[in-house]
C-alpha angles and dihedrals in degrees: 000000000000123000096256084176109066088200092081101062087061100092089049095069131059127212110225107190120196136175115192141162125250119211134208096255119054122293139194094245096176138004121230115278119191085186084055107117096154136017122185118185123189120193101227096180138065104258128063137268139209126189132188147167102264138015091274090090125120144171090276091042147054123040105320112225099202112239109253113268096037126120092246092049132090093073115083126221109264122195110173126187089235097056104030098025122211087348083094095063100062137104111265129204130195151182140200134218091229128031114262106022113158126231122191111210125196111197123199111202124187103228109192125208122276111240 
C-alpha cells in the first residue's frame, strides 16, 4: 500500500547543511552520494559561481549560481532526484570568480529504516 501522508517519509531522509568556500581554480564541491535526492545551493557572496560534474568547469561553463546582490539572485539553485534523476547524485566541482566565495549547500539525503 503507498504512503498517502507525506508526514510520514520524513523520518526516512536526513538534511546535511554545509557552508564552504569556493575558490578561483577548480574544487571538489561534493562527493558522490548514491542516498542524494535533492541539493540546493545558495551564492552568498559578491562574485559569481559555476559547478559541474566533473573538474573541466570554468567561469564560462558549467550551471552559473548568480553572486548575491545582483538582479538575477535571491533564487538557489535546486536540483531534485525527481526531476534531474540520479544527476543529483554526482559528484559536483566548482569554481569562483574571485578566491574565498561562500556557498551555502542544503543536502537532502534518503535515510532508509533500520531493520
Amino acid at each position: 500500500m503507498p504512503i498517502t501522508d507525506p508526514q510520514l517519509l520524513y523520518p526516512y531522509f536526513k538534511i546535511r547543511w554545509t557552508v564552504t568556500l569556493v575558490m578561483s581554480t577548480v574544487g571538489l564541491l561534493l562527493a558522490s552520494e548514491p542516498r542524494r535526492v535533492a541539493l540546493i545551493l545558495y551564492n552568498n557572496s559578491a562574485s559569481g559561481i559555476n559547478i559541474w560534474g566533473d573538474a573541466t568547469v570554468t567561469m564560462s561553463t558549467g550551471l552559473q549560481i548568480a553572486a548575491s546582490g545582483v538582479s538575477s539572485a535571491g533564487a538557489p539553485l535546486s536540483l531534485w532526484f525527481r526531476d534531474y534523476g540520479a544527476l543529483v547524485q554526482h559528484e559536483w566541482y566548482a569554481i569562483a570568480s574571485t578566491d574565498n566565495s561562500t556557498l551555502s549547500i542544503i543536502e537532502v539525503l534518503w535515510q532508509p529504516p533500520e531493520g
